[in-house]
C-alpha positions as CSV (number, residue, x, y, z in Angstrom):
1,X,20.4,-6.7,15.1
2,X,19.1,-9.6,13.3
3,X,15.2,-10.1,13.1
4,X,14.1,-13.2,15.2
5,X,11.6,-15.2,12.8
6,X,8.1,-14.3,14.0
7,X,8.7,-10.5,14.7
8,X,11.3,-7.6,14.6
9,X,11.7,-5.9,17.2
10,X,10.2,-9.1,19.7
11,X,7.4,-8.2,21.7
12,X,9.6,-8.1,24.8
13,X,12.1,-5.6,22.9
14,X,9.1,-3.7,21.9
15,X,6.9,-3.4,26.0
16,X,11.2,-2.6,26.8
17,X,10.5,0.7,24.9
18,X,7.0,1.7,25.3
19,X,5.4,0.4,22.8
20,X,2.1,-1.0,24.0
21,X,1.1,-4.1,22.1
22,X,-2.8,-4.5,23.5
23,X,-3.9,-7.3,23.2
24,X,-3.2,-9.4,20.4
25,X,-4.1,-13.5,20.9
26,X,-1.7,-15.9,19.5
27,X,-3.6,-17.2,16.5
28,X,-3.2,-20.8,15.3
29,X,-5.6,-23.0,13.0
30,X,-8.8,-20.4,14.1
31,X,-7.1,-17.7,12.5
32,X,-9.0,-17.0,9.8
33,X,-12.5,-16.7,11.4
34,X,-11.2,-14.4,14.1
35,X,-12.9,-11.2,14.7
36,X,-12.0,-9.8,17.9
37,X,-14.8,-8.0,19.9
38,X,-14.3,-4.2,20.1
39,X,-13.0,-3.0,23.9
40,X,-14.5,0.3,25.4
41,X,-13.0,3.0,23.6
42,X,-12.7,1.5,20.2
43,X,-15.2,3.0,17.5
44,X,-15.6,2.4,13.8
45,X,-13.5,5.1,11.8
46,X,-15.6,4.6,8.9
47,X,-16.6,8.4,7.6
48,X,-14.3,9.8,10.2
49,X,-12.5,12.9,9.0
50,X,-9.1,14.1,9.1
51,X,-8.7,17.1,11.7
52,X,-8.3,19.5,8.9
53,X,-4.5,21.0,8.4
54,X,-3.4,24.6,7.2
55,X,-0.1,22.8,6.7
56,X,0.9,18.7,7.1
57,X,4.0,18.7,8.8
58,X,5.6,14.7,8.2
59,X,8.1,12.8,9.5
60,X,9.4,9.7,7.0
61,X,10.6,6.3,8.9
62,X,12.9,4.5,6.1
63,X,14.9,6.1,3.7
64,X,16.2,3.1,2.1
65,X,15.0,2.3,-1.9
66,X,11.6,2.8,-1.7
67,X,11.6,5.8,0.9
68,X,14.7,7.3,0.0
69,X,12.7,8.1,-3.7
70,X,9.7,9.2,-2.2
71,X,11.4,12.1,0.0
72,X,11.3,14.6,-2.6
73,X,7.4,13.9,-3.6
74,X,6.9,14.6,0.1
75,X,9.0,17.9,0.2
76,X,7.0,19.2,-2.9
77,X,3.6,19.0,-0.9
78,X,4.3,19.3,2.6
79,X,6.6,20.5,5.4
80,X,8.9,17.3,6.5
81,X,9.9,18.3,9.8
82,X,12.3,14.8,10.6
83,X,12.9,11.9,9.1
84,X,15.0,7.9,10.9
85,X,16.5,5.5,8.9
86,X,19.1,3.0,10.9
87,X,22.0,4.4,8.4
88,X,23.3,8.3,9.2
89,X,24.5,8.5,5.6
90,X,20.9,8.4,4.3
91,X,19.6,10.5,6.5
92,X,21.8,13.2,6.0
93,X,21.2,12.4,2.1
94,X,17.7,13.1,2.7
95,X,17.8,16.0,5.1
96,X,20.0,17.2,1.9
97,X,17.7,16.3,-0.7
98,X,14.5,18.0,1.1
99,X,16.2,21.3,1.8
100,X,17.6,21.6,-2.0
101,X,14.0,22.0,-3.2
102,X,13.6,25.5,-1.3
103,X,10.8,24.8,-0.3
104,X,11.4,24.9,3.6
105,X,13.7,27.4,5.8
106,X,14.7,24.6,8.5
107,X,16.0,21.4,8.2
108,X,14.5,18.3,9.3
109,X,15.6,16.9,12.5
110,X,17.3,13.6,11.8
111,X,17.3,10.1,13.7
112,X,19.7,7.3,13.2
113,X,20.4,6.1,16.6
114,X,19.7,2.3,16.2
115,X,16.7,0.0,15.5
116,X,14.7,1.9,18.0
117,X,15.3,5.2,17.1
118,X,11.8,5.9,15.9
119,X,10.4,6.0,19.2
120,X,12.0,9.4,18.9
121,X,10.7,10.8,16.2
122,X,7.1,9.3,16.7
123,X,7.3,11.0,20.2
124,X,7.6,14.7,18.5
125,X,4.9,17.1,18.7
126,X,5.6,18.9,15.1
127,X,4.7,16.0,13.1
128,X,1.1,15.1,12.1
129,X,1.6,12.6,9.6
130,X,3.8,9.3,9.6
131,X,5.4,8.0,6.1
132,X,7.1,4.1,7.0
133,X,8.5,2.4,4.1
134,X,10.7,0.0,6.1
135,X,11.4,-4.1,5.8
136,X,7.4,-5.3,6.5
137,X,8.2,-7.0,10.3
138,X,8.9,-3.1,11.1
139,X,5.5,-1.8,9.9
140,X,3.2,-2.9,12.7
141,X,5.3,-1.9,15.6
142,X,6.3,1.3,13.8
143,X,2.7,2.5,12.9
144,X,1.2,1.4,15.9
145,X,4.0,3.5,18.2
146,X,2.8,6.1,15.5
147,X,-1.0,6.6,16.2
148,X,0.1,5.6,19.8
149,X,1.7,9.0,20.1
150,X,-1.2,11.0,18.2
151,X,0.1,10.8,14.5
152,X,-1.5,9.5,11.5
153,X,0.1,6.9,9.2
154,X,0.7,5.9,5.7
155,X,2.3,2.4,5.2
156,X,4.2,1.3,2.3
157,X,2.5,-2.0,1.7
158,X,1.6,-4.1,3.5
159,X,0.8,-2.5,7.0
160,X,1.5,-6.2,7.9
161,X,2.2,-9.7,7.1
162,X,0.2,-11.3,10.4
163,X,-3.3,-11.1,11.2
164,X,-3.1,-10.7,14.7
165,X,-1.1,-7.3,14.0
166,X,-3.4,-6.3,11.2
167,X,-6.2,-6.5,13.6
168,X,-4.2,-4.7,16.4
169,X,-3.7,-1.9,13.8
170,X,-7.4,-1.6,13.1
171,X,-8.1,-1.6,16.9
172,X,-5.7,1.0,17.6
173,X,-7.2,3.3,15.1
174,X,-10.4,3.0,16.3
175,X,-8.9,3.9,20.0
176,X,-6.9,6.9,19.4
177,X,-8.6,8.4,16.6
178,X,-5.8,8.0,13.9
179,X,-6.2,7.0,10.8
180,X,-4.0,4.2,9.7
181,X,-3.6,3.6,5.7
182,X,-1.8,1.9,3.3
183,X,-0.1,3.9,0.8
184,X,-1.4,2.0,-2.4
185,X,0.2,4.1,-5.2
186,X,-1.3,2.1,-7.9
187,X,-4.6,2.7,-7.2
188,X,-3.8,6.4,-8.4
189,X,-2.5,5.5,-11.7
190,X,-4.0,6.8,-14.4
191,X,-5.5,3.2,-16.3
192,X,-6.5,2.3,-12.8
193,X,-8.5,5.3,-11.7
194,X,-10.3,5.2,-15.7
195,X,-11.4,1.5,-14.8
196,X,-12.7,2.5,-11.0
197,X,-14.5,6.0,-13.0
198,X,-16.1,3.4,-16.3
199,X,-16.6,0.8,-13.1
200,X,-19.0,4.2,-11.6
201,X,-20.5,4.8,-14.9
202,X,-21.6,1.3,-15.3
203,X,-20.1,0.8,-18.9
204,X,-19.3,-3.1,-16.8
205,X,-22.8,-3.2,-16.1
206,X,-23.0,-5.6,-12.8
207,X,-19.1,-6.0,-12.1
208,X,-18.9,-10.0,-11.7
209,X,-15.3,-10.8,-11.4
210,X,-11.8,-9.8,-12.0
211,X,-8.4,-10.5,-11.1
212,X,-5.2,-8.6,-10.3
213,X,-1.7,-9.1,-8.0
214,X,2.1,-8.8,-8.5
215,X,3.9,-10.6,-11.2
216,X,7.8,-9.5,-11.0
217,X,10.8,-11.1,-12.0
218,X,12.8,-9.8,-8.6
219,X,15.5,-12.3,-7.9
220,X,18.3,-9.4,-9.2
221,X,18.9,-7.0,-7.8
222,X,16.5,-6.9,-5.3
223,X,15.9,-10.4,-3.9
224,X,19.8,-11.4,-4.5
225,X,21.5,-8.4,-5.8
226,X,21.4,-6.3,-2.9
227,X,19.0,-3.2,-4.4
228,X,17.3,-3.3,-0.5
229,X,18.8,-2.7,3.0
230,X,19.2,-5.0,5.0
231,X,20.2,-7.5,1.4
232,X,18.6,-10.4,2.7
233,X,15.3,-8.6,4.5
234,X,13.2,-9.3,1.6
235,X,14.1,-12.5,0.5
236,X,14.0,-14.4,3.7
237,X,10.2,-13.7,3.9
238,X,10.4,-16.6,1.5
239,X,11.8,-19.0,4.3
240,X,8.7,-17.8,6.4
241,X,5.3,-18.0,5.2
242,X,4.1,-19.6,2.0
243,X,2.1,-17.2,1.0
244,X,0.9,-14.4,-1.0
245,X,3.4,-12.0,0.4
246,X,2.7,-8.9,-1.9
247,X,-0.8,-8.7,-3.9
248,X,-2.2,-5.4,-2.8
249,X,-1.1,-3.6,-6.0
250,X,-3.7,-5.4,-8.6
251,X,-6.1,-6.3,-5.9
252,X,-6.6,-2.6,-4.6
253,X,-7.8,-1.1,-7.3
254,X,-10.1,-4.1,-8.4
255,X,-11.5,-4.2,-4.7
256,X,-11.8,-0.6,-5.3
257,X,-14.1,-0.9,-8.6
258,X,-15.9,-3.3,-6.9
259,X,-17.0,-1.2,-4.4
260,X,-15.4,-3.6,-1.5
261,X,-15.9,-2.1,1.7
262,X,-19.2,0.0,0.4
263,X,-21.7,-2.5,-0.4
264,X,-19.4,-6.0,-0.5
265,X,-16.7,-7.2,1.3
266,X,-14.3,-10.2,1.1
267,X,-16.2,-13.3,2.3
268,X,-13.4,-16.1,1.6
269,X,-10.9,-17.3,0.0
270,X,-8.8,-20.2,-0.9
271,X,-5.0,-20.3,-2.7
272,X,-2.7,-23.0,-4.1
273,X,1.1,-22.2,-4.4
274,X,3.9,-24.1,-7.1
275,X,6.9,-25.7,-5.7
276,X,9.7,-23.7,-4.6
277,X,12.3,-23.8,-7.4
278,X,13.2,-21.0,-8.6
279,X,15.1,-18.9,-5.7
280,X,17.7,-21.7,-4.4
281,X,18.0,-22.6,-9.0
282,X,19.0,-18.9,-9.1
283,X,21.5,-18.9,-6.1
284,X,23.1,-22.4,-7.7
285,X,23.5,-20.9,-10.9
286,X,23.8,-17.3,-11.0
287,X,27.2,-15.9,-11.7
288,X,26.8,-12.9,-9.1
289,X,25.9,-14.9,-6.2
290,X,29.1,-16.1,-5.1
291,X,30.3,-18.4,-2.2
292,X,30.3,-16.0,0.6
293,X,27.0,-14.4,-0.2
294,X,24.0,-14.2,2.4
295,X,21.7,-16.4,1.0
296,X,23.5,-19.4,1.5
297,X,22.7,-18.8,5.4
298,X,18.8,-18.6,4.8
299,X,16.6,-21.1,5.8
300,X,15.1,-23.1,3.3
301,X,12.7,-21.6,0.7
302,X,9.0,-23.0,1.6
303,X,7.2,-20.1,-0.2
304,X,5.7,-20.9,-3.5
305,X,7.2,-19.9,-6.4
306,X,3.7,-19.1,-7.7
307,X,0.5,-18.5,-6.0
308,X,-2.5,-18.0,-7.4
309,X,-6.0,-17.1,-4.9
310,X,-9.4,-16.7,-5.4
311,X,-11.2,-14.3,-3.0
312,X,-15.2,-14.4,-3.1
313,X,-17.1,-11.8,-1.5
314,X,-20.5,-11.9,0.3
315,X,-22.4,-10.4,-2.8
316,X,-21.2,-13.7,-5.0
317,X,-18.3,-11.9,-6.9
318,X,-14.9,-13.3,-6.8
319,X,-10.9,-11.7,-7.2
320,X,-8.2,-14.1,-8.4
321,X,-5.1,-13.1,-6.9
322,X,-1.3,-13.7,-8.7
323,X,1.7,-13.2,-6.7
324,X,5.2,-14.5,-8.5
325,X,8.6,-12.4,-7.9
326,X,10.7,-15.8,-8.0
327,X,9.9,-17.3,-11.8
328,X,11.5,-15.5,-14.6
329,X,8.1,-13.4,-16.1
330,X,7.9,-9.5,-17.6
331,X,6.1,-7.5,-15.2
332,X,2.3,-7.4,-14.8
333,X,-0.3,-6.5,-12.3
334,X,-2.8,-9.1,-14.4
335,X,-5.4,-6.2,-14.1
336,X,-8.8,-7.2,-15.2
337,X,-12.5,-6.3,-14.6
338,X,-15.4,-8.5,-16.0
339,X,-19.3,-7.5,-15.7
340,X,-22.6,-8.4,-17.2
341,X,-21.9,-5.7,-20.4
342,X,-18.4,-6.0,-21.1
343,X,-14.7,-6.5,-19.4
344,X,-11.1,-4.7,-19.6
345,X,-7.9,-5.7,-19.4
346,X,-5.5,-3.3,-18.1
347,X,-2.0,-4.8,-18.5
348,X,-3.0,-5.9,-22.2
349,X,-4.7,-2.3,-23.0
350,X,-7.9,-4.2,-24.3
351,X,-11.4,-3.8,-23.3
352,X,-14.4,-5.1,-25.1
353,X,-17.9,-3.1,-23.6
354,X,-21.7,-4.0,-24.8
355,X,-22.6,-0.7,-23.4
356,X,-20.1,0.8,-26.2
357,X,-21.9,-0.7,-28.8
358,X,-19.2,-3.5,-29.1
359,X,-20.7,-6.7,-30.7
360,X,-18.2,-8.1,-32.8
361,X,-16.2,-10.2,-30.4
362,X,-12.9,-7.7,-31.2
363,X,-11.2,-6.6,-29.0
364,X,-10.7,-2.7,-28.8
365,X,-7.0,-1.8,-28.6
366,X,-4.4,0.9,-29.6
367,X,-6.4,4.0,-30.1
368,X,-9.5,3.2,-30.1
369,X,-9.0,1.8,-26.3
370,X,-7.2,5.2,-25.3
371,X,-9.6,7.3,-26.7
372,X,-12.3,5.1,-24.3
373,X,-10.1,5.7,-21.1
374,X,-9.8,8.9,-22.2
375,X,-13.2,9.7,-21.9
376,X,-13.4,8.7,-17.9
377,X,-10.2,10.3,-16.9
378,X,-10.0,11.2,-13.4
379,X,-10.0,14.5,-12.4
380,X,-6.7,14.7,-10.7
381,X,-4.6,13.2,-13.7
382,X,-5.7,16.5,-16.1
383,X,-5.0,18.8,-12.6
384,X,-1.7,17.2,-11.9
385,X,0.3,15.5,-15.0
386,X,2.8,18.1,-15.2
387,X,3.5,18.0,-11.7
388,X,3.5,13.9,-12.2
389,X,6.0,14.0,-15.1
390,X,8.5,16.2,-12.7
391,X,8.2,14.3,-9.5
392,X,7.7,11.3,-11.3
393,X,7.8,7.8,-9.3
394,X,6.1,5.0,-11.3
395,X,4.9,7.4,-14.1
396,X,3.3,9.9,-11.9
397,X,1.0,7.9,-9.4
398,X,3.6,7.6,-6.6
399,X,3.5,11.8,-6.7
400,X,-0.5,11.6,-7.4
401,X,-0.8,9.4,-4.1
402,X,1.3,11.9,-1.8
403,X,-0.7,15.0,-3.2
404,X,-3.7,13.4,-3.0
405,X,-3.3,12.3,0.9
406,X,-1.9,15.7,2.3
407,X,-4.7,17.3,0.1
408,X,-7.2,15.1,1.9
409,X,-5.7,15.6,5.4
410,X,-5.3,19.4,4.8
411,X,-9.1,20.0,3.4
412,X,-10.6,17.9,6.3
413,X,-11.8,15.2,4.6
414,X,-11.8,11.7,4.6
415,X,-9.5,9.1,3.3
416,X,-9.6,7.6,-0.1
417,X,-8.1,4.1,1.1
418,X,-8.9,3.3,4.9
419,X,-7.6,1.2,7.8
420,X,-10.3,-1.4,6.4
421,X,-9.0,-1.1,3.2
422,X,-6.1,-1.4,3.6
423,X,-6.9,-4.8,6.3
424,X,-9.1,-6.4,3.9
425,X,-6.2,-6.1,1.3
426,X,-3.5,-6.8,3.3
427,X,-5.3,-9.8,5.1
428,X,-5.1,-12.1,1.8
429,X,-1.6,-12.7,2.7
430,X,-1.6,-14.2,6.3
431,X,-4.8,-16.2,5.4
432,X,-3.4,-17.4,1.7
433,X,-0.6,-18.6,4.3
434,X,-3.5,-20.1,6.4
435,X,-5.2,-22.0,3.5
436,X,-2.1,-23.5,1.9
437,X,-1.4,-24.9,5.5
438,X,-3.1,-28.6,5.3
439,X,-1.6,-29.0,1.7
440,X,-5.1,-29.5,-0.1
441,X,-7.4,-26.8,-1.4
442,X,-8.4,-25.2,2.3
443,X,-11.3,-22.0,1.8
444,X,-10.9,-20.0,4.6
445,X,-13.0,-17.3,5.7
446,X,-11.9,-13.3,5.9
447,X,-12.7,-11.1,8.9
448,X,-15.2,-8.3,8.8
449,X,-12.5,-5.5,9.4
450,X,-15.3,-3.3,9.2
451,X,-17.9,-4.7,11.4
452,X,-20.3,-4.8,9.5
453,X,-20.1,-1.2,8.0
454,X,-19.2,-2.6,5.2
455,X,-22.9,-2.4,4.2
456,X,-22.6,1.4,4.1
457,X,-22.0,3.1,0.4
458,X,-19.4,5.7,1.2
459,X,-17.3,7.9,-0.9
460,X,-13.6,7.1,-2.3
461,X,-11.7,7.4,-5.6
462,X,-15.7,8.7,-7.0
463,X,-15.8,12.3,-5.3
464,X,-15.4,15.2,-7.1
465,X,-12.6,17.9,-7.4
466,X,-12.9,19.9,-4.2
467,X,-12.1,23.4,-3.5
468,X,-8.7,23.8,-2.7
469,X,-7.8,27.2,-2.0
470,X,-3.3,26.1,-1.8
471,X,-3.6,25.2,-5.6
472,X,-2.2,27.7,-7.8
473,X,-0.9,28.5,-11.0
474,X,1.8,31.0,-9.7
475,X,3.5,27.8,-8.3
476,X,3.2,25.4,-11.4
477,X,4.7,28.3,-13.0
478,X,7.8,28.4,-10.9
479,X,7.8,24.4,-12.3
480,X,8.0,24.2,-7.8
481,X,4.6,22.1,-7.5
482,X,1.4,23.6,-7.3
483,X,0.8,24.2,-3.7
484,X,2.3,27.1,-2.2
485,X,6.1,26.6,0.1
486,X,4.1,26.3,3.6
487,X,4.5,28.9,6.0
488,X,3.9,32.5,7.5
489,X,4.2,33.2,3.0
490,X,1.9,31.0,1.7
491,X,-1.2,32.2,-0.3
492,X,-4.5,31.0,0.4
């Protein structure tokens, strides 16, 4: 079934099936100032708790190249009790992979029944977590239907493209309890969580600025070469919005040293975008496109090639933003973090800190900048880097992220990344799509996800190691992760 442009499944498909949409206003040239009042029922989920688990039972909605490698990270630190994808050959792949680990006696019940199979599994009562790493139109629908039916969710970014879904998601949350979050592996790397912990220790002194996003070459395999399912699903978000379709991966962790959300929160922003060149040059010119191949049916490119925003926040700092996966560039995250005593720069492993003594105007690199970061290591990284080097998945962090959440969800406490996280983030791309509208530098203004409990200093990446009775050496032993096989056997 091919995706109609504005949403996939439509909203008629979707009320068909159950799925109640609320409501959600058509937005137009208002967009960006929109705040929707809360409805009766709706309250914040700031400092709202997970329920507490003895064991997180999930279910995993795409299987395909980002969820189809994440399946085994989930089997090492919970129970997967079912898992959809629209192709049976990858759900029986899975239901293979999960059970060769040992770590569960029953298989996971498999869905693969059609574009609207998920209903099914989101409708079970063994499943208290949601993992959906699907083509982006399928997130909001998906993750709503999720906490809909009682369950929790963790999106592969973003949890939306559209604002009006975003703010349906955060509503929804706040009405059945759930929490809704977005999956942000990279704020669990290792540099990433040193810069938030020096950020803490104020080696940045008053953080002023800094700047992060997605710079990938992607045009092969995966926007051309067919590395994602459905081929074109990916690419023909280019013939949709010009926009910053994928930032969240430098701009978390920066918002997250910033301390947006506790104490500051996006204010407004304003982008400019290049001329789309690169995509249809590729398709012309690239041996391994050929004559009968799918993107000579797509639309015409309108997204920028390049897109570059700048994000202010309410206490006068400001995030620029880089998203590029069209022009030929190595990959970087252009991580970077500027105060009053010194700044870092991730991707180039520099960092030059007053507070360090530094007063040459040199740059600290090589050793000397690893033995710094060193020094602020999280405490998860020292806990868990075996267990990172075997499950792997961007050097560790992807396997960091999963522990970290069903740790979280099974100790009772609160989430590291929220549903107004992971709006604020997410909102940069609808509203860069909103500024670059009129064709002239446009600032538009960002939504107070939080309503106005963003004033509130809360924990995140900053608290300490908790008590965990499921950790355990006997496992880490057995090289078969460190939390026990759930079940009537399980220590602790």
């Amino acid at each position: 079934m091919a995706p109609p442009l504005r949403y996939a499944p439509s909203r008629r498909d979707l009320l068909k099936t159950g799925v109640s949409l609320g409501a959600t206003a058509a937005i137009g040239s208002t967009a960006a100032a929109w705040e929707p009042p809360r409805d009766k029922g709706e309250r914040s989920m700031v400092n709202v708790p997970f329920e507490g688990f003895e064991n997180v039972r999930v279910g995993l909605i795409g299987l395909g190249n980002r969820g189809g490698d994440q399946d085994v990270r989930w089997g090492a630190v919970a129970t997967v009790t079912a898992v959809c994808d629209i192709r049976p050959e990858r759900v029986t792949r899975t239901i293979s992979r999960i059970m060769q680990q040992g770590f569960q006696d029953v298989e996971p019940a498999g869905y693969a029944a059609g574009d609207e199979d998920f209903l099914n599994l989101v409708r079970r009562d063994d499943i208290d977590l949601v993992y959906i790493a699907t083509p982006w139109e399928w997130h909001y629908p998906q993750a709503k239907a999720a906490m809909e039916h009682g369950k929790h969710v963790a999106v592969e970014l973003p949890i939306s493209p559209h604002l009006d879904e975003i703010w349906d998601l955060v509503r929804t949350s706040e009405r059945t309890r759930k929490h809704c979050m977005l999956l942000e592996n990279v704020n669990y790397f290792r540099p990433e969580l040193q810069m938030f912990n020096m950020a803490k220790a104020g080696l940045f002194g008053d953080v002023q600025h800094g700047s992060g996003g997605y710079v990938h070459d992607l045009r092969w395999p995966y926007l051309f070469g067919g590395a994602y399912h459905p081929e074109h699903w990916r690419r023909r978000w280019q013939t949709r919005m010009n926009a910053l379709h994928y930032p969240m991966h430098g701009l978390g962790p920066v918002s997250a040293a910033m301390g947006i959300n506790r104490g500051d929160r996006f204010d407004e922003l304003v982008a400019v975008a290049s001329v789309p060149k690169a995509l249809a040059l590729f398709r012309e010119e690239d041996p391994r496109v050929g004559p009968d191949h799918s993107s000579w049916q797509d639309r015409p490119y309108i997204s920028g090639d390049r897109h570059t925003c700048f994000v202010t926040t309410v206490q006068g700092r400001f995030i620029r933003v880089e998203h590029d996966v069209n022009s030929p560039h190595p990959y970087t995250r252009e991580t970077t973090l500027t105060g009053t005593r010194g700044t870092i720069e991730l991707d180039n492993a520099r960092l030059y800190l007053e507070s360090l003594g530094h007063d040459d105007h040199t740059w600290r690199t090589g050793s000397a900048y690893d033995a710094i970061l060193k020094q602020y290591d999280h405490w998860l990284w020292p806990l868990l880097e075996e267990l990172a080097d075997q499950y792997g998945g961007h050097g560790g962090g992807d396997f960091v992220s999963i522990f970290r959440l069903v740790q979280l969800m099974r100790l009772g406490m609160t989430p590291d990344i929220d549903v107004y996280d992971s709006a604020a983030w997410c909102s940069v791309i609808p509203l860069s799509h909103e500024s670059l509208k009129s064709g002239r530098l446009r600032p538009v203004k960002v939504p107070d996800f939080t309503r106005g409990h963003w004033k509130e200093a809360r924990p995140t990446f900053d608290r300490p190691r908790p008590e965990d009775p499921q950790l355990t050496s006997a496992t880490r032993r057995r090289g078969k992760g460190i939390i026990e096989p759930p079940g009537p056997e399980a220590k602790g």
